[in-house]
N, C-alpha and C positions, 0 to 999 in steps of 0.2 A: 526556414527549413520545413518543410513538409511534413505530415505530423505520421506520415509510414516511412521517413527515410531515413528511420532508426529506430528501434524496438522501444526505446524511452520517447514521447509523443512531446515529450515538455523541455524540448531543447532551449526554448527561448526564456524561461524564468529566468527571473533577476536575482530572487534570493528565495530563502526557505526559512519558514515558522514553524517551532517545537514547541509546543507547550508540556513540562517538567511539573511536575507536583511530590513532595515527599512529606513525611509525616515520622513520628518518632517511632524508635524502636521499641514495638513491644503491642503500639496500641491499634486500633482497629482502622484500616485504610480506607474503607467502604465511603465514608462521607468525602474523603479529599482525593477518592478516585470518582466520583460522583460529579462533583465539584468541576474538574476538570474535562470530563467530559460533557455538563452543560455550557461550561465556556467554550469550548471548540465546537461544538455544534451553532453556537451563536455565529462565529466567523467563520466557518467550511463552507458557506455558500458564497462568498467571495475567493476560492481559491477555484483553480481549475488544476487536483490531483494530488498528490502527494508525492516527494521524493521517496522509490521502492524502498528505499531502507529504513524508512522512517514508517514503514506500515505497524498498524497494531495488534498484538495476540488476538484480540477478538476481532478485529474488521472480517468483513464477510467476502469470499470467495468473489461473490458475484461485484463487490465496491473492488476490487482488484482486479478483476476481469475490464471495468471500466476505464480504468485508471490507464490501463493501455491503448485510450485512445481510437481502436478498430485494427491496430495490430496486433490483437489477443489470439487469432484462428490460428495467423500465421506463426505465430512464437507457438503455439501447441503443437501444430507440425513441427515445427523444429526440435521441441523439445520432446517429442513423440522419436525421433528418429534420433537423434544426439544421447538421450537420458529416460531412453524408457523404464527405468525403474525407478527415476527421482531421487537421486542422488542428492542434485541440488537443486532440496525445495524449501530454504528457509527464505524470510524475506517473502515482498509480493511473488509468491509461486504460483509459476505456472505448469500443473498437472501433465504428465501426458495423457494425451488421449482426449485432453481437456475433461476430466473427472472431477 
């Protein structure tokens, strides 16, 4: 399938990798949220994207923008005309107006 013949560009994955980390209650997360994110940065260059619902609090506008493949303009238009106020923008969001 075509990688604009559906808003999601990654129709053909096989499967999807989550990397979880937790730590006890009370104590300081910063090392084992650390932790995990130089372990995914080790494998993210073998993947091409991520599942939208699996995006992160901090990932960057612009690594989302990506992630769409080349059908980012067109989902902004849409979502410019459907939800201009952004209604729904949890998850990889896409802005109207693309902002």
């Amino acid at each position: 399938m075509a990688d604009d013949a559906t808003a999601f560009a990654h129709r053909y994955v096989a499967f999807d990798s989550l990397f979880l980390v937790d730590w006890a209650v009370g104590s300081d997360p910063a090392e084992h949220i650390e932790y995990v994110k130089n372990y995914f940065s080790s494998y993210e260059p073998y993947t091409q994207g991520f599942n939208t619902n699996d995006v992160a609090i901090d990932d960057s506008q612009q690594k989302v923008n990506r992630h769409y493949r080349g059908n980012f303009e067109r989902l902004v238009a849409l979502k410019t005309k459907y939800d201009p106020s952004n209604l729904f923008r949890l998850n990889a969001n896409i802005p109207p107006g693309g902002t």
